[in-house]
C-alpha positions as MATLAB code, in Angstrom:
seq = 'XXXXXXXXXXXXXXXXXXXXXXXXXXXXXXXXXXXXXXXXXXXXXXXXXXXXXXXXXXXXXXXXXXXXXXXXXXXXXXXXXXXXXXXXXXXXXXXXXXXXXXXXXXXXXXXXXXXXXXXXXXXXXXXXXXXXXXXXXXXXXXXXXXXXXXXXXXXXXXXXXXXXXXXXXXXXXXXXXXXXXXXXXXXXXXXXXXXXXXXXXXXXXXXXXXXXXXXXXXXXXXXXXXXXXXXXXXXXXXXXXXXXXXXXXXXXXXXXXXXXXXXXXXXXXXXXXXXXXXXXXXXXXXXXXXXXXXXXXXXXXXXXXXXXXXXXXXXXXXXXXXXXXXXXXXXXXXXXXXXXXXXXXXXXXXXXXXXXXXXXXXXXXXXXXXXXXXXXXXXXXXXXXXXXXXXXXXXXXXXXXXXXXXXXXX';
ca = [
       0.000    0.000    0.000;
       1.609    3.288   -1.319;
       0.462    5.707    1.965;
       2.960    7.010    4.353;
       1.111    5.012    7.141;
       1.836    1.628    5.713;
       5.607    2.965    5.959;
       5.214    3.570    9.408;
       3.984    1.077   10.194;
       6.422   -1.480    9.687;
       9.079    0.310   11.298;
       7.160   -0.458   14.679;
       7.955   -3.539   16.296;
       5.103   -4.895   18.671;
       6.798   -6.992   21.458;
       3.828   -9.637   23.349;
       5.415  -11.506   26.426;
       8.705  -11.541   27.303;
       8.558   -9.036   29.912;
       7.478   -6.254   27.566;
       3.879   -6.077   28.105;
       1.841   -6.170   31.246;
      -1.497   -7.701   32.296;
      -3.263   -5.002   34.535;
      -6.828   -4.350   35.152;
      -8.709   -1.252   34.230;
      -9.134    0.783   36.891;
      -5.029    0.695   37.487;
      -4.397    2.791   34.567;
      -6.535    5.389   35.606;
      -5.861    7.883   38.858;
      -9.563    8.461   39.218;
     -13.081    8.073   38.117;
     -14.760   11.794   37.723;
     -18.510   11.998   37.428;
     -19.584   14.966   35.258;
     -21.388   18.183   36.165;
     -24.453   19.852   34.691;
     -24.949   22.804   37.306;
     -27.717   25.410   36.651;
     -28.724   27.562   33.619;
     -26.963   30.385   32.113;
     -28.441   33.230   34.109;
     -26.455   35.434   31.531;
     -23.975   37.394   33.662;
     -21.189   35.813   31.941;
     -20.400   33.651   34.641;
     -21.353   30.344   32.807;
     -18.479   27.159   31.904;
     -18.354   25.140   28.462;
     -20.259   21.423   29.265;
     -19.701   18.602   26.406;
     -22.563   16.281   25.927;
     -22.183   13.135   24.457;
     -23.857   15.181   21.623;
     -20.546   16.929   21.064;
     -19.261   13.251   20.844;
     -18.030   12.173   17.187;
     -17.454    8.449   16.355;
     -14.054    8.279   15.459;
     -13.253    9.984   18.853;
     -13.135   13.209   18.368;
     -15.074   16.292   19.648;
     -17.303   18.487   17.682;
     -17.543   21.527   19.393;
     -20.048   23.151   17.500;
     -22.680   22.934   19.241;
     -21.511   23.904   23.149;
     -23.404   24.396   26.007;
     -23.188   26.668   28.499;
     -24.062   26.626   32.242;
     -23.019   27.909   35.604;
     -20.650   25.634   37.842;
     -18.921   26.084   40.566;
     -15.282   26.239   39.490;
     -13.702   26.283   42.915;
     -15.649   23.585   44.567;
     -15.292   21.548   41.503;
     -12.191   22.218   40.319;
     -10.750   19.007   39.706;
     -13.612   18.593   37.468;
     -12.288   21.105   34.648;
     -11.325   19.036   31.944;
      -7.391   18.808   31.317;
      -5.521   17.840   28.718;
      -5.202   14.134   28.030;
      -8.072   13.421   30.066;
     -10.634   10.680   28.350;
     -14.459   11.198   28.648;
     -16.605    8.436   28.787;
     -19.903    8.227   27.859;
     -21.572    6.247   30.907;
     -25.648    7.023   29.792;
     -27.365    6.729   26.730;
     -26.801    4.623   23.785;
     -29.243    3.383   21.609;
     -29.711   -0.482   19.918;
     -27.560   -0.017   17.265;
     -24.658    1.883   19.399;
     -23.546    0.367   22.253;
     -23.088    2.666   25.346;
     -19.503    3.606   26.009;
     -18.047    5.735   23.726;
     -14.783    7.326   24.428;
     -13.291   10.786   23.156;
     -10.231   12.476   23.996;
     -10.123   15.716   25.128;
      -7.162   18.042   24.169;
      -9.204   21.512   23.451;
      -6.808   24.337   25.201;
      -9.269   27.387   24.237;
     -10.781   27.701   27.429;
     -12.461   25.849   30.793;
     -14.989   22.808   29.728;
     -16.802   20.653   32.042;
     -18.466   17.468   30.896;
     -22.229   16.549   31.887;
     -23.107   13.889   33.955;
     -24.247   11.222   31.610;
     -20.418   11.250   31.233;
     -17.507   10.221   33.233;
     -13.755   11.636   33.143;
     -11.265    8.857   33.287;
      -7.480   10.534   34.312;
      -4.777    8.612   33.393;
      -1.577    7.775   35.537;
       1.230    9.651   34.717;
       3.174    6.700   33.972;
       1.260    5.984   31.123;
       0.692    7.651   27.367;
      -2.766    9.078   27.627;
      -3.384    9.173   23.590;
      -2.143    4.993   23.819;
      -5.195    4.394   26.602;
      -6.957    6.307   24.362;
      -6.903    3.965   21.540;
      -6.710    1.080   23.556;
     -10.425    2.491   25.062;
     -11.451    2.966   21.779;
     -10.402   -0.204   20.132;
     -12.379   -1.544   23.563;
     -15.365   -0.354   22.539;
     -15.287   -0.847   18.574;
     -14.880   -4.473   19.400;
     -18.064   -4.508   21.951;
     -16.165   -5.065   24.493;
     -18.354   -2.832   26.594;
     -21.357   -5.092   25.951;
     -21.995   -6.822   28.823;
     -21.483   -4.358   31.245;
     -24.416   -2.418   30.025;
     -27.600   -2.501   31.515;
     -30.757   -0.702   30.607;
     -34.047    1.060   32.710;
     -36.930    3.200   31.572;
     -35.490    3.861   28.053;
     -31.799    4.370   29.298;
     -28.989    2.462   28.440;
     -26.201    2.780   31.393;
     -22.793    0.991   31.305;
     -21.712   -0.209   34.865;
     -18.940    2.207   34.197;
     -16.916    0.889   38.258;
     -17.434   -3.198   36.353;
     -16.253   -2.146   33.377;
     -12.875   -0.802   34.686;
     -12.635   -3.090   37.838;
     -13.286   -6.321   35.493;
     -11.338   -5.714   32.474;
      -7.756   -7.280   31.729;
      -5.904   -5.123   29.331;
      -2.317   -5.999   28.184;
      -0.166   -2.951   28.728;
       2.952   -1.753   26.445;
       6.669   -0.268   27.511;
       6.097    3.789   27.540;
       8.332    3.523   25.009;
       5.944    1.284   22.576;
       3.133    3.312   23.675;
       4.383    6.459   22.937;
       5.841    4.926   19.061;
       2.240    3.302   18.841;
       0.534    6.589   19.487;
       2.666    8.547   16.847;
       2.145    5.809   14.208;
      -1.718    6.252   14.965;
      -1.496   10.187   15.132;
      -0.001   10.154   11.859;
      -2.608    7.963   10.401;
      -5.431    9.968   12.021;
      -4.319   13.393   10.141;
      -4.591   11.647    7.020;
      -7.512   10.357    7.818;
      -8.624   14.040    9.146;
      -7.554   15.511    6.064;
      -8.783   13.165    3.185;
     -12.465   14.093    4.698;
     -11.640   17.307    4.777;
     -10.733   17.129    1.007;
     -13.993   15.644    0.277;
     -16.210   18.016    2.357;
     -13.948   21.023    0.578;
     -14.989   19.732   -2.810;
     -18.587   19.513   -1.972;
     -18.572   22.904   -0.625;
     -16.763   23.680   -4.256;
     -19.963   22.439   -5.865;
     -22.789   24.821   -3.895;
     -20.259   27.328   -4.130;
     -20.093   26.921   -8.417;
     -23.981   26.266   -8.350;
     -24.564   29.105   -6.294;
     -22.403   31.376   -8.652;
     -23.926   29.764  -11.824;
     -27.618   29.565  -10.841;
     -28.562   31.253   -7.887;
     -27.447   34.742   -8.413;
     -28.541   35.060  -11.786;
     -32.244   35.579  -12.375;
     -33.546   32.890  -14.539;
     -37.346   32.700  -15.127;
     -38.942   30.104  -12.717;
     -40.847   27.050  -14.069;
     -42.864   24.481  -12.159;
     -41.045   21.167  -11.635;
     -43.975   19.243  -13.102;
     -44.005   21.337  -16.502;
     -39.710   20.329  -16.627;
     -40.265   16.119  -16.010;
     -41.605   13.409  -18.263;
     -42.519   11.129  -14.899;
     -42.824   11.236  -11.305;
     -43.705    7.979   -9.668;
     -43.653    6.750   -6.204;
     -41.713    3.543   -5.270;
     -43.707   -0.160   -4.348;
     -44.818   -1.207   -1.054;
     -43.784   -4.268   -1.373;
     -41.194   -5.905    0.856;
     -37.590   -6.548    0.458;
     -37.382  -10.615   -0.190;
     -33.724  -13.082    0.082;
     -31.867  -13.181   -2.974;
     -34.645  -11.275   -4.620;
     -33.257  -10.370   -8.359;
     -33.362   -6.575   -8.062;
     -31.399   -3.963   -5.571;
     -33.577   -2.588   -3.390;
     -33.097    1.252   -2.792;
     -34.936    2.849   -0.119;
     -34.720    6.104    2.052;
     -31.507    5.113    4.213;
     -29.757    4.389    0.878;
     -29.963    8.187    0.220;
     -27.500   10.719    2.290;
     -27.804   13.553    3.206;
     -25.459   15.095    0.964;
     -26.742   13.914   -2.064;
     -25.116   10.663   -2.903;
     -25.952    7.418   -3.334;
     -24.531    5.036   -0.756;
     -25.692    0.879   -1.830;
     -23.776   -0.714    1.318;
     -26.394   -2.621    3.013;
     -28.612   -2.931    0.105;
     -31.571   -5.012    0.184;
     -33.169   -6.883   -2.450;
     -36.409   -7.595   -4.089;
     -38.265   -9.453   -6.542;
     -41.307   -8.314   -8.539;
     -43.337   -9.138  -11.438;
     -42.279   -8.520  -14.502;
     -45.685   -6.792  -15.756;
     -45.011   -4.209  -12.749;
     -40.819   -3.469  -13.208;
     -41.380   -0.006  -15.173;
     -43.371    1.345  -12.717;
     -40.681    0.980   -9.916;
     -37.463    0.302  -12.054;
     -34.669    3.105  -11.971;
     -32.486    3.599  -14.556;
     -29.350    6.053  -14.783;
     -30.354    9.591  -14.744;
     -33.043    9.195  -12.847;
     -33.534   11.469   -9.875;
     -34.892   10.147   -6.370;
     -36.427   11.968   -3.788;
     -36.800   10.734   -0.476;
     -40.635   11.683    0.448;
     -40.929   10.892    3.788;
     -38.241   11.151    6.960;
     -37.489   12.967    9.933;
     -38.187   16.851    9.533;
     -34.414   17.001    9.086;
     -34.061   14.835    6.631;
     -37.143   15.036    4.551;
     -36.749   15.395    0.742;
     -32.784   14.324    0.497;
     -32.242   13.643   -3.101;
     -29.776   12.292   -5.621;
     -29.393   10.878   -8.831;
     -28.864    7.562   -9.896;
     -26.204    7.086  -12.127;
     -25.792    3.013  -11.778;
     -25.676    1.160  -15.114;
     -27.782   -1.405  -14.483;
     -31.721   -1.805  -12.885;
     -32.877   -1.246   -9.333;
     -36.584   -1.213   -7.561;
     -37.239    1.715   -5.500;
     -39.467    1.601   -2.210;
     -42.454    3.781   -1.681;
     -40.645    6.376    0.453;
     -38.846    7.216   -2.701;
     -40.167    9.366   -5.550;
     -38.291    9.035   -9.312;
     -37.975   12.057  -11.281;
     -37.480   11.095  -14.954;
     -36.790   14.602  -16.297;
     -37.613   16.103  -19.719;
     -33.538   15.962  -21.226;
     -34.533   18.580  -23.652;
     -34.818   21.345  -21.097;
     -33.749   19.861  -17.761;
     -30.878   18.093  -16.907;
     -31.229   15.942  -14.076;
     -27.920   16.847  -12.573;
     -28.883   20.192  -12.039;
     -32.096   19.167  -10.683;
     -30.926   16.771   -8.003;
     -28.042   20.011   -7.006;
     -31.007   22.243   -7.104;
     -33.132   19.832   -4.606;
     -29.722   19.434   -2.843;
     -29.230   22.799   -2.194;
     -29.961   24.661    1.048;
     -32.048   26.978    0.454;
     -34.147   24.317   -1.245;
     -33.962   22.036    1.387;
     -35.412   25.152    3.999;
     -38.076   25.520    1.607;
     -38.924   21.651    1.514;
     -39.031   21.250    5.158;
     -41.413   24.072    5.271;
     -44.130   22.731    3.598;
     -43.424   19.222    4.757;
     -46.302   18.104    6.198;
     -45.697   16.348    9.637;
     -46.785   13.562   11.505;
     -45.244   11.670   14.821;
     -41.482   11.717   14.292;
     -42.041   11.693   10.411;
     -42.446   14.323    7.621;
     -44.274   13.993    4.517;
     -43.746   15.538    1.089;
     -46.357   14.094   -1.797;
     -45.786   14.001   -5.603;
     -47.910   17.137   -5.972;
     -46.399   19.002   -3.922;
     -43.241   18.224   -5.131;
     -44.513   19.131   -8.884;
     -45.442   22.723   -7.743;
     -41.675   23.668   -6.316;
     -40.284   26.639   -8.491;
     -37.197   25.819  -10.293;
     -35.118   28.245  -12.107;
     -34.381   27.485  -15.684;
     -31.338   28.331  -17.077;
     -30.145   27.840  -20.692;
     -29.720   23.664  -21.281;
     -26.244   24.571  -22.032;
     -25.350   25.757  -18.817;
     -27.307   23.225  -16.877;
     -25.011   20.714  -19.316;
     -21.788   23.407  -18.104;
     -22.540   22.650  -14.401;
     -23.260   18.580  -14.457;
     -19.680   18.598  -15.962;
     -18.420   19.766  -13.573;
     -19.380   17.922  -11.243;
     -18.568   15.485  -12.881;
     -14.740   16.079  -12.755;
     -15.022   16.659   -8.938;
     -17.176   13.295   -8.593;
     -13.813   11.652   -9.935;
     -11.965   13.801   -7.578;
     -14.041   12.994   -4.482;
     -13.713    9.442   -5.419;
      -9.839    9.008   -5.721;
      -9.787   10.420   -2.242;
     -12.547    8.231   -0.778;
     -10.483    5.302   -1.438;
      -7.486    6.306   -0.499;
      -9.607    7.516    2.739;
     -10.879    3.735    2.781;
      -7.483    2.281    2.465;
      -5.755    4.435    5.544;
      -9.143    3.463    7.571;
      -8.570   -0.386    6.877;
      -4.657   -0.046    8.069;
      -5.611    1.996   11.259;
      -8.301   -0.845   11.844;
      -5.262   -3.389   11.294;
      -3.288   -1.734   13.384;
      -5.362   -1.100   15.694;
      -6.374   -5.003   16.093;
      -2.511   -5.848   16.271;
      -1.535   -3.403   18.860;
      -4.554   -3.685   21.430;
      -5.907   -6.875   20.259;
];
């Protein structure tokens, strides 16, 4: 593999027995156990402390600070609860089926004070020990489920028996000096990582930015969807079926920025007499109906070269290719002034949001010349190739960190 990380990482020898690793519970790496704080509401005389929620908690381990809370704690009476560097924050309450309760981040923000809530915990770590290597090692815990069976769940809640967890759990332990080589091999891998994603969210960015200079700020006469299309259809009811002949593409295989994502696609069979009803073909443009408020009316276009079945959450767009390119009207749908518009006249129900094929047909769309819509879709095009050079190489540094990470802590 040609990426600096596969370099480094066979420079790193990984020593098991032989003295150079040690067996140690848990809790021994750790000086303390700190329950978060929540304190009052902001009263507004500036006297309030940064609190991370488990909201501010990103997968990979990292904080997203966008989003920050503030509220009014008592920094001298809970002083050692101010967050220091190379402290690890551990989610202790919430969770849901599909994530396990547990999730670690590291905290290394130097801007100002923070506090963390109390569905969290702050674990400190020994001095003797590489704080960014327990880290990982917490991390690599939890991505493996090892937290599983120390969770337990009331009234909606999932808790982890954060005192079992740490008291219970063997962990083989590296020299400082293999910890502190591990952690730099890791670092390393995680900027690339960091950056490749930043690459890809710069060149979508570069897209609204060119359709916003191309389309938005000019004044083109407005036409109603409906009179643009040759066909908008809703998806089948019917349900996904084993080894059924056709992919089937519903809601979740949407994103929210527009792409199509097929990993965990299901699949379908259906008659024959009923396939061009539901089929999609490349070009089409789907339109996610019904969601959350949030994510009501996502849309992309299908560019696939062979058949799928949509479900009836989906509507296709087959547009009119003499005056609307579907490109443009999937960026159009895409875009965010659009998407404030859609969820506007979304029509809701519990936890769902509904947009109907009429409706859909009434949205205004600007209509530039064909030759500019045809300008604009290659564009794209070129940074489509762009974005996807980059997502595999971000693939390929994810699989080595997830080798890595298997033969250091595993």
């Amino acid at each position: 593999m040609s990426i600096r990380g596969a370099k480094l990482a066979r420079q790193i020898p990984i020593f098991r027995g032989g003295g150079c690793v040690t067996i140690i519970f848990l809790q021994n790496i750790f000086e303390k156990s700190i329950n978060g704080e929540w304190g009052n509401e902001d009263s507004g005389k500036g006297e309030a402390t940064a609190v991370i929620r488990t909201s501010n908690f990103l997968n990979s381990g990292r904080l997203n600070l966008d989003n920050i809370v503030c509220r009014e704690i008592d920094k001298d009476k809970n002083s050692d609860k101010i967050l220091r560097t190379g402290d690890i924050i551990i989610e202790k309450s919430g969770g849901s089926p599909n994530q396990p309760v547990g999730r670690v981040v590291y905290f290394d923000v130097t801007d100002q004070d923070y506090f963390t809530n109390n569905f969290t915990s702050i674990l400190r770590v020994k001095p003797e020990y590489n704080s960014k290597y327990i880290f990982y090692l917490m991390k690599y815990l939890y991505d493996t489920k090892k937290v599983l069976k120390f969770q337990n769940q009331t009234t909606g809640i999932i808790n982890l028996k954060l005192a079992d967890y740490l008291n219970k759990t063997k962990v083989n332990i590296e020299t400082i000096e293999n910890q502190n080589t591990i952690v730099d091999i890791l670092d390393r891998l995680e900027y690339q990582i960091i950056n490749r994603n930043k690459q890809i969210s710069e060149l979508s960015n570069l897209v609204k930015s060119r359709f916003n200079e191309m389309f938005i700020l000019n004044d083109f006469s407005l036409k109603r969807l409906g009179e643009l299309v040759e066909e908008v259809r809703y998806g089948t009811s019917l349900p996904a079926t084993l080894n059924g002949k056709y992919g089937y593409l519903r809601m979740n295989n949407i994103t929210e920025d527009g792409k199509l994502n097929i990993q965990n696609l299901k699949y379908i069979d259906i008659p024959e007499k009923d396939l061009e009803k539901y089929v999609v073909r490349k070009g089409d443009v789907l339109f996610n109906r019904t969601n959350s408020i949030e994510l009501v009316g996502k849309t992309c276009i299908y560019e696939l070269n062979f058949d799928m079945v949509i479900a009836g959450y989906i509507i296709r767009i087959r547009t009119n290719n003499n005056i609307l390119n579907s490109r443009y009207l999937s960026e159009f749908l895409n875009f965010p002034s659009t998407k404030k518009f859609l969820r506007n006249i979304a029509k809701g129900a519990v936890n769902q949001a509904n947009i109907n094929a009429k409706e859909l047909q009434d949205i205004s769309v600007p209509l530039p010349p064909l030759a500019l819509q045809n300008e604009f879709a290659e564009f794209v095009a070129q940074v489509d190739k762009s974005q996807l050079a980059i997502q595999k190489s971000l693939e390929e540094l994810e699989t080595l960190k997830k080798s890595l990470m298997q033969e250091y802590f595993g």
